[in-house]
C-alpha positions as CSV (number, residue, x, y, z in Angstrom):
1,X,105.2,39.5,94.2
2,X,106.0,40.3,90.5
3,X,103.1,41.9,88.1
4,X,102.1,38.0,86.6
5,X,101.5,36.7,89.8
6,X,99.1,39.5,91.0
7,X,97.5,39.4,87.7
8,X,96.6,35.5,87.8
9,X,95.0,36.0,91.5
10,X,93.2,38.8,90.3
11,X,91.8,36.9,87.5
12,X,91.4,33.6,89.7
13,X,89.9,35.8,92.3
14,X,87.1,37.8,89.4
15,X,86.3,34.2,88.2
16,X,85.8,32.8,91.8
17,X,83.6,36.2,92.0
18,X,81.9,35.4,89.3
19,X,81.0,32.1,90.1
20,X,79.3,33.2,93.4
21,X,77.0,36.0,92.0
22,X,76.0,33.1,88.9
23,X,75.8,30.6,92.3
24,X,73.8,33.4,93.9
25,X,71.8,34.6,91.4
26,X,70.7,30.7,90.5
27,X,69.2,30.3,94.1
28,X,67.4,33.6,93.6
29,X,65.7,32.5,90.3
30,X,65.3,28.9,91.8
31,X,63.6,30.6,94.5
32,X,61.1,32.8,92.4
33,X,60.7,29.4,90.4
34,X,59.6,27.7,94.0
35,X,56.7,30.1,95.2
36,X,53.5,28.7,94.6
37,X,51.1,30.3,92.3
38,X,47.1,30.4,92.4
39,X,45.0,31.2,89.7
40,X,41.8,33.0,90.1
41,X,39.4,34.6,87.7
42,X,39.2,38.0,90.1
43,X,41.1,38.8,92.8
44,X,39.7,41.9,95.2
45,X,42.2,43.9,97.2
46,X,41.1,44.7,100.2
47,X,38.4,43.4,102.2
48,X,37.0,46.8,103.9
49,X,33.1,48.0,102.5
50,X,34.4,48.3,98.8
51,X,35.9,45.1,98.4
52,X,33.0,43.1,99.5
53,X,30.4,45.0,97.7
54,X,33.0,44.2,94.6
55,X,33.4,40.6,95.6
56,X,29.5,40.3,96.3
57,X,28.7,41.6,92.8
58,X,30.8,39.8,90.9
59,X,30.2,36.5,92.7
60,X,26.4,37.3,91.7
61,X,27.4,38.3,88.1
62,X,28.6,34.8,87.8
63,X,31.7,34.3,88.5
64,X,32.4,31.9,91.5
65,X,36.2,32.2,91.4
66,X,36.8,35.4,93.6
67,X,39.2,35.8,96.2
68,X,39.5,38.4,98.5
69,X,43.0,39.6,100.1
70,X,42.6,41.2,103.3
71,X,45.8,42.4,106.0
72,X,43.6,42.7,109.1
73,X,42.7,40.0,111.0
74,X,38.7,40.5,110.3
75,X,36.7,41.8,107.4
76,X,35.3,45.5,107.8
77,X,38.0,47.9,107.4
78,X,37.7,51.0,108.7
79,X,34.3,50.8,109.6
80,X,35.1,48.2,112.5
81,X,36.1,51.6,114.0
82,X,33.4,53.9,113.1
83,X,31.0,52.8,116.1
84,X,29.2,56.0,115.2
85,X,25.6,55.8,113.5
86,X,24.7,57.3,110.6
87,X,25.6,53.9,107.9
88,X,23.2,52.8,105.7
89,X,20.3,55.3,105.8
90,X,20.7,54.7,101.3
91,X,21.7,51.1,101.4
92,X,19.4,49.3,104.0
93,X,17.1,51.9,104.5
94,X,17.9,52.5,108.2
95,X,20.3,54.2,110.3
96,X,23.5,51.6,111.3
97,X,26.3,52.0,113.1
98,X,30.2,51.0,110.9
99,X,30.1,47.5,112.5
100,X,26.9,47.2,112.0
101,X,27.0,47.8,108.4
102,X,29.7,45.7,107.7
103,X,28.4,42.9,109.4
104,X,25.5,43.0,106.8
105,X,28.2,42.5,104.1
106,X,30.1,40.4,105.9
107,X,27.5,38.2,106.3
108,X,26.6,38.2,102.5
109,X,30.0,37.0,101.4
110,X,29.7,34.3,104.1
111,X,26.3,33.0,102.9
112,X,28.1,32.8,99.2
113,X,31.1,31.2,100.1
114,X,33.6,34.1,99.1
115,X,36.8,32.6,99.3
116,X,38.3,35.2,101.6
117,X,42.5,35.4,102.9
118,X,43.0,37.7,105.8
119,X,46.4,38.8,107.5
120,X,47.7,38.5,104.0
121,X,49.5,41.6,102.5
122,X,49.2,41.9,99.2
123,X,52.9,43.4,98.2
124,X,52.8,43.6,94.2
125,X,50.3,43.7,91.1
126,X,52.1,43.5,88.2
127,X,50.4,45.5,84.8
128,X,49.7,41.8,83.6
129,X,47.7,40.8,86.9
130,X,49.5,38.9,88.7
131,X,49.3,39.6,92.5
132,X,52.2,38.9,95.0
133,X,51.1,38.4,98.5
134,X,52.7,37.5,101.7
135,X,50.8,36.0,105.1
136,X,52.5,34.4,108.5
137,X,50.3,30.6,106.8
138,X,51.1,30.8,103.1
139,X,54.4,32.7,103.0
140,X,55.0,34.6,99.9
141,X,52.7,33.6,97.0
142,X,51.6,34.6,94.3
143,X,47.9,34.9,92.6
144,X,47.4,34.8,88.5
145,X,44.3,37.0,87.9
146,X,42.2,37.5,85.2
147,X,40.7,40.6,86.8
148,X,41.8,42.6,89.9
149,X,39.8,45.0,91.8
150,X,41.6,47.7,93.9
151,X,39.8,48.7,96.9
152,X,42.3,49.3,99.2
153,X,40.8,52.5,101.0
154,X,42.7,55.7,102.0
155,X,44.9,56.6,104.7
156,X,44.9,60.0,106.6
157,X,47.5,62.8,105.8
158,X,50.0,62.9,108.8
159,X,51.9,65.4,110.8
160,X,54.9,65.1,108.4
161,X,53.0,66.6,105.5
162,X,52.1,69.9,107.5
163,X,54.3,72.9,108.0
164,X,53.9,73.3,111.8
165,X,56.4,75.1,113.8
166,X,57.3,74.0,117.2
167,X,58.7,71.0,118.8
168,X,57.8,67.3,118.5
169,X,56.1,65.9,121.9
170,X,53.5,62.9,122.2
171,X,50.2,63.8,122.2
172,X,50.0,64.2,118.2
173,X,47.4,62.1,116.6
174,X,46.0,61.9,113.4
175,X,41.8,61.4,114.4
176,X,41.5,58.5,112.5
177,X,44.3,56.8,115.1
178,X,42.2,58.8,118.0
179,X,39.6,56.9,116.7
180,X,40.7,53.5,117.0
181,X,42.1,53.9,120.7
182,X,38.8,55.1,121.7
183,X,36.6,53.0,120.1
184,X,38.5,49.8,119.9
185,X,41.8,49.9,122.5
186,X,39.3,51.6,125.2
187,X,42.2,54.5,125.9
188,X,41.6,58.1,125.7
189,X,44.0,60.0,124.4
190,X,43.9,63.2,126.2
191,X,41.8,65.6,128.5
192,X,42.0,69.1,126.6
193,X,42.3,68.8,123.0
194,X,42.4,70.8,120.0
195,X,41.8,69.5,116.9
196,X,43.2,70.8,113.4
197,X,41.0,70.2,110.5
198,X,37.1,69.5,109.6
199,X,37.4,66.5,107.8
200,X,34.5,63.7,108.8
201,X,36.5,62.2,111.2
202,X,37.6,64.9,112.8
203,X,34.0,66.2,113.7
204,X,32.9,63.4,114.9
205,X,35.9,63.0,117.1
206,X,34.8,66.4,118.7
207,X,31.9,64.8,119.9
208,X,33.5,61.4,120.7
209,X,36.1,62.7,123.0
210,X,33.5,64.9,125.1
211,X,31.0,62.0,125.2
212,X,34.4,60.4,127.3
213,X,35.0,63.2,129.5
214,X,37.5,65.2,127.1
215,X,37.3,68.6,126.5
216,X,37.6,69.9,123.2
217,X,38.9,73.5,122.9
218,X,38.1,74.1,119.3
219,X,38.1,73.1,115.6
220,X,40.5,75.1,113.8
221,X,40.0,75.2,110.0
222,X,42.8,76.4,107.0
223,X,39.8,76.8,104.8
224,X,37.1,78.9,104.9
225,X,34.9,76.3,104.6
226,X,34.6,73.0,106.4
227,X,35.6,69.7,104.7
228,X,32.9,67.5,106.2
229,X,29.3,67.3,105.6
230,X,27.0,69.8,107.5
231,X,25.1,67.6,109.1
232,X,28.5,66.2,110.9
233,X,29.0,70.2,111.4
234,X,25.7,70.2,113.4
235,X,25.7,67.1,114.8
236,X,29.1,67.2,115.9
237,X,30.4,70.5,116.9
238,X,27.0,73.0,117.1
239,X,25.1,70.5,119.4
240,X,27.9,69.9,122.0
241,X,29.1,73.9,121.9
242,X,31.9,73.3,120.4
243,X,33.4,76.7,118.2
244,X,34.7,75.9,115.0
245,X,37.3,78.7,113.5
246,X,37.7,78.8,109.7
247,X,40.1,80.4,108.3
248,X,42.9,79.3,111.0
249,X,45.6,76.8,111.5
250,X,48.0,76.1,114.1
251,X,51.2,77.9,113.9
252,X,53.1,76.7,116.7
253,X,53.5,73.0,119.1
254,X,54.8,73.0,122.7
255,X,55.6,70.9,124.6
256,X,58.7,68.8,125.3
257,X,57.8,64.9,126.4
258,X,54.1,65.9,126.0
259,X,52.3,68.6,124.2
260,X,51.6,71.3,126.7
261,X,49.9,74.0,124.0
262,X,48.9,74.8,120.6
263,X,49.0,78.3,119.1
264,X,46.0,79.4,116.6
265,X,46.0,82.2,114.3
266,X,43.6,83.6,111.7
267,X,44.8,83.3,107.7
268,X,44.4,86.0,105.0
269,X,43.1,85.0,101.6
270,X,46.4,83.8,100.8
271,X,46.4,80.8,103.7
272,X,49.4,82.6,105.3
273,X,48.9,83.0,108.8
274,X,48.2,87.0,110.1
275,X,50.6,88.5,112.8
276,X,48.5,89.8,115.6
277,X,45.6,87.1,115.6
278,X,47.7,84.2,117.6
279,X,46.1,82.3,120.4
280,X,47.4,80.0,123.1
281,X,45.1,77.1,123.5
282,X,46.6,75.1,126.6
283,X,46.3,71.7,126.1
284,X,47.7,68.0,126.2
285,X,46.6,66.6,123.0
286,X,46.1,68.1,119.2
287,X,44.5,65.7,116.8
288,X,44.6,66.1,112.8
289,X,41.7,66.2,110.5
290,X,43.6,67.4,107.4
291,X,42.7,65.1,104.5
292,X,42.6,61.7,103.1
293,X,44.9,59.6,100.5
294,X,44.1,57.1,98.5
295,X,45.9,53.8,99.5
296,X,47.3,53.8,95.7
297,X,50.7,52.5,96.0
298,X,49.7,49.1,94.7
299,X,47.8,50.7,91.7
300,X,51.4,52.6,90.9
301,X,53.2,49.2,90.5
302,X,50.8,48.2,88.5
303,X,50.9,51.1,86.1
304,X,48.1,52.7,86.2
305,X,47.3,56.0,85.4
306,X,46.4,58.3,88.2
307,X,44.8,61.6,88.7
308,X,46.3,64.1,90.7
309,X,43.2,65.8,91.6
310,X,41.6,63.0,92.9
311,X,45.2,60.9,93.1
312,X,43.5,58.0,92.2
313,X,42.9,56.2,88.9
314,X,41.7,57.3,86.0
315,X,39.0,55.2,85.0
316,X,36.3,54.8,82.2
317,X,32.5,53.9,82.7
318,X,33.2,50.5,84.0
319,X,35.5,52.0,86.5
320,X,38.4,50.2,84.5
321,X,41.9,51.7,84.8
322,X,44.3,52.4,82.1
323,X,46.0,49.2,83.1
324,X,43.5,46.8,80.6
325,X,41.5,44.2,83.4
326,X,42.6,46.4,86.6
327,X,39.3,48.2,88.4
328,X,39.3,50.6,91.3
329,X,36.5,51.6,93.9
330,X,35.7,53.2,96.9
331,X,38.2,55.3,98.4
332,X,41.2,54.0,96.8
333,X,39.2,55.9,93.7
334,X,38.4,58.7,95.2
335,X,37.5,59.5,98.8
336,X,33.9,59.4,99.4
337,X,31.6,61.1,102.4
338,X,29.1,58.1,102.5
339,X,29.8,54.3,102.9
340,X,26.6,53.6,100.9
341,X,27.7,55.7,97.7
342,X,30.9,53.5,98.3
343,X,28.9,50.0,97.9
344,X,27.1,51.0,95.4
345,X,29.9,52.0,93.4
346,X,32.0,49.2,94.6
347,X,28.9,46.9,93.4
348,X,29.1,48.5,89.7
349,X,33.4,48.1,89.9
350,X,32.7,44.1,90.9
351,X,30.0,43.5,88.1
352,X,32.1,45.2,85.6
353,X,35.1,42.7,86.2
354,X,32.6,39.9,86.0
355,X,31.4,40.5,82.1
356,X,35.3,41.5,81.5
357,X,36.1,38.1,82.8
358,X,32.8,36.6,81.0
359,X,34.0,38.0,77.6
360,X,37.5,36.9,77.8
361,X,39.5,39.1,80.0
362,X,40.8,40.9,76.8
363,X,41.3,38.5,74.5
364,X,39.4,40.3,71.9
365,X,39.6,43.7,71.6
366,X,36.7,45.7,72.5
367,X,35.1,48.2,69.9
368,X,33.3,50.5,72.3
369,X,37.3,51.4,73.9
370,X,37.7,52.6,70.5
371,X,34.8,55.6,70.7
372,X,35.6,56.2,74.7
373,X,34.6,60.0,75.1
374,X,36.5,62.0,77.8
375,X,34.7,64.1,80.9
376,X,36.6,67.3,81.5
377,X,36.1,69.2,84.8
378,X,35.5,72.7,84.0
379,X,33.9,75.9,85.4
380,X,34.4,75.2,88.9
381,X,34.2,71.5,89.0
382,X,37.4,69.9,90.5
383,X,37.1,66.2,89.1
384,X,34.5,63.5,87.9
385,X,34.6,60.1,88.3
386,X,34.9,58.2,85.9
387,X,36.7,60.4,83.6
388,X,36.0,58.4,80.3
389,X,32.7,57.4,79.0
390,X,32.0,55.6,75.7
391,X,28.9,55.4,74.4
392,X,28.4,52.2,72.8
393,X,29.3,50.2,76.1
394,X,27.8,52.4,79.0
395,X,24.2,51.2,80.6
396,X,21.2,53.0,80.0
397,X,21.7,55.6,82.6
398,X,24.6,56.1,85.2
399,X,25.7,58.1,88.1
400,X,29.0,60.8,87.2
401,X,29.9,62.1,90.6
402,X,32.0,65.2,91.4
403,X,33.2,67.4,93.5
404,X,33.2,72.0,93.6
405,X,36.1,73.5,94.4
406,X,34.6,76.2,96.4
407,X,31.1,77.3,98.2
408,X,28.5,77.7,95.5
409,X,25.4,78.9,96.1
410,X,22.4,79.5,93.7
411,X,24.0,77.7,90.8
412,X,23.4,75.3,87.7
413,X,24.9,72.4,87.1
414,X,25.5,71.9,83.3
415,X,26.8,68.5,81.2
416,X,27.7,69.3,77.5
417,X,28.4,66.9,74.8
418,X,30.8,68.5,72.8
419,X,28.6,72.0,72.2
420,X,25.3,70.7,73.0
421,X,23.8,71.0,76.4
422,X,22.2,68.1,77.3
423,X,21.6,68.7,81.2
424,X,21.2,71.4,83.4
425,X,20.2,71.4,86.7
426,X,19.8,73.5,89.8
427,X,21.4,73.5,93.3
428,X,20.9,75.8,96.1
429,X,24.0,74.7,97.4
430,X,27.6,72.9,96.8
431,X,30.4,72.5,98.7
432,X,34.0,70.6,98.4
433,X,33.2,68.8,101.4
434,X,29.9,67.5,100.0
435,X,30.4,64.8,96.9
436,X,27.8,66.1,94.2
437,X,26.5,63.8,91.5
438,X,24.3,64.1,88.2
439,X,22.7,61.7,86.1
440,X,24.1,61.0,82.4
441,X,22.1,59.1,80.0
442,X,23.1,57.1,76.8
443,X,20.7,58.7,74.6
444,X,22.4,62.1,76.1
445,X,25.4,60.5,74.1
446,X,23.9,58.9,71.0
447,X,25.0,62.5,68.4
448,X,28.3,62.4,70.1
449,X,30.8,62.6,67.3
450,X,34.8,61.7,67.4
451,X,36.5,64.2,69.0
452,X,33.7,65.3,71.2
453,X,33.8,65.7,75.0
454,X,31.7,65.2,77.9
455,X,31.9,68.6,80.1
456,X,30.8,69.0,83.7
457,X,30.7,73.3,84.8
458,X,28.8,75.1,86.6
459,X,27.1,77.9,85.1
460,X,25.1,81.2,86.9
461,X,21.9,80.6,84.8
């Protein structure tokens, strides 16, 4: 074959090449081109306690075209698992169980005719609100917003994010997943358990599983502190005899098809475990209890700015995102202890996607974004929510909720405005595991000059 030969079937065989990827890359475009698009004025993801109370609120705002994207097959979320009581004492005034609670909302969006899509997976929203979804009856499509509402909930933090030595067996589960076999598959998933971490869901997995005939060894704890409310400690643990051991952590799995034991051992100050304190607890199961994660992969893609405190979004007084028309709530914003701060947060979220909407989704730009005031966590205080308040555009009153970063006890909590105090209130005590909140007024803000911040710290006297 001499040189010209090759050299004309390579070129014959780059522009047949060629040809296919433009061939290719047609039918690609052709098929973007062909999935069908929806418009809506706001579109909620998620359909769990937050995305209803959004959905609810905005629909009552005003604005009738709301859709709600769910994946599961019912409305509810997480709470369709939570058969527990305890729901709605703030809300409804009376003690509910999770099913329960969500029913009520359930049953609100129903009586106002919320268009609702469930099974549906919501895979993209794009910085200019468009949502891409996929279900087994539409296919992909996609949904042109004018305002979205995130309220996609959290997600526990699993095995893979601990450092625990030792082998790999069944018998592992994260408590939320306890949870759903128990309460909703009917299966228990062991006899003797121990469970790691004091989160919620773990405590009130201690009782769960000894209300079924389990028996729970002991709640070990990294911290010395737990990371659920007290009353869950009492409720949950000191009623039903159950120890629970701050300041340890598991250091070692066995097992090989099935967990056989768990070794404990106490931490210094440093969280590093301390030779000499181990102990064997023989058993077949070992749930985790070791922290929630905002569901905020969606949020990324859209490009909104997130806090990695709290990792999720920041957001301003109307619990708007960076991302202009994008709103978060509930979990997905920050993980809460109660379902009824949730709602009502959730409710303030929908509302404020509503008078966006109402005013023209952006179309003018808004003067009060221009004299938006940051809230800096200092002194103690881990985070706020929202982070950004402007004066010109926030209600009369409203709620800034935080969280300590240690046991407090004794202590004020202060709010400056740039160098004047303008609050300053005392509580006996605070802990991380026990959302704190304090009230922050518009006349508070009325002196505030450019430049100024908004300062939450907690001060001796």
């Amino acid at each position: 074959m001499t040189s010209t030969t090759a050299s004309a079937m390579t070129s014959t065989t780059a522009g047949a090449m060629t040809g296919a990827k433009d061939s290719v890359g047609e039918k690609n475009a052709a098929a973007a081109d062909a999935v069908p698009e929806l418009a809506r004025d706001i579109v909620v993801v998620g359909g769990g306690s937050a995305g209803l109370a959004a959905a609810i609120a905005a629909h009552d705002a005003g604005v009738e075209s709301v859709l709600v994207l769910e994946r599961e097959p019912q409305l509810g979320g997480i709470l369709n698992q939570c058969i527990h009581n305890g729901f709605g004492l703030h809300t409804f005034k009376e003690e509910l169980t999770g099913p329960e609670y969500a029913a009520r909302y359930v049953a609100r969006a129903r009586e106002r005719n919320i268009e609702r899509m469930l099974r549906t997976t919501v895979l993209d929203v794009s910085p200019e609100r468009v949502v891409t979804a996929v279900s087994a009856e539409r296919g992909i499509f996609r949904v042109r917003a004018r305002a979205v509402v995130l309220a996609m909930g959290c997600r526990e933090r699993p095995r893979g994010a601990l450092d625990i030595c030792g082998t790999r067996p069944a018998g592992v589960y994260t408590a939320g997943t306890a949870q759903r076999l128990v309460n909703i598959d009917g299966l228990l998933p062991g006899r003797e358990v121990v469970i790691l971490g004091s989160g919620d869901i773990g405590l009130i997995m201690a009782r769960r599983l000894t209300l079924e005939g389990a028996h729970v060894a002991c709640v070990a704890e990294l911290m010395p502190y737990s990371g659920g409310l007290k009353r869950n400690i009492v409720q949950c643990l000191d009623d039903f005899g159950i120890p629970l051991k701050l300041s340890h952590t598991v250091v070692n799995v066995e097992g090989e098809r099935r967990v056989e034991a768990v070794t404990i051992a106490k931490v210094d100050e440093h969280l590093r475990p301390i030779p000499g304190t181990e102990v064997r607890y023989p058993c077949d199961t070992l749930l985790l209890s070791v922290g929630l994660l905002p569901e905020n992969e969606l949020s990324r893609q859209a490009g909104v700015r997130i806090n990695p405190v709290t990792r999720g979004a920041y957001v301003n007084d109307q619990l708007m995102t960076s991302v202009p028309g994008v709103f978060a709530c509930g979990n997905v914003l920050h993980v809460h202890d109660l379902v009824d701060y949730v709602s009502e947060e959730s409710a303030h979220a929908g509302a404020c996607a509503a008078r966006y909407v109402q005013e023209g989704a952006g179309e003018k730009d808004d003067p009060a974004a221009a004299t938006e005031l940051p809230i800096e966590a200092t002194g103690g205080v881990r985070y706020t929510v929202p982070s950004f308040v402007s004066p010109g555009r926030m209600a009369d009153a409203m709620k800034l909720r935080f969280r300590v970063g240690a046991v407090y006890q004794d202590r004020y909590v202060s709010v400056y405005v740039g160098d004047r105090r303008v609050s300053h209130r005392r509580k006996p005590v605070m802990a991380p595991g026990e959302m704190q909140e304090v009230t922050l007024r518009r006349a508070d803000l009325a002196d505030a000059r450019p430049g100024d911040a908004v300062r939450v710290l907690l001060e001796d006297e």
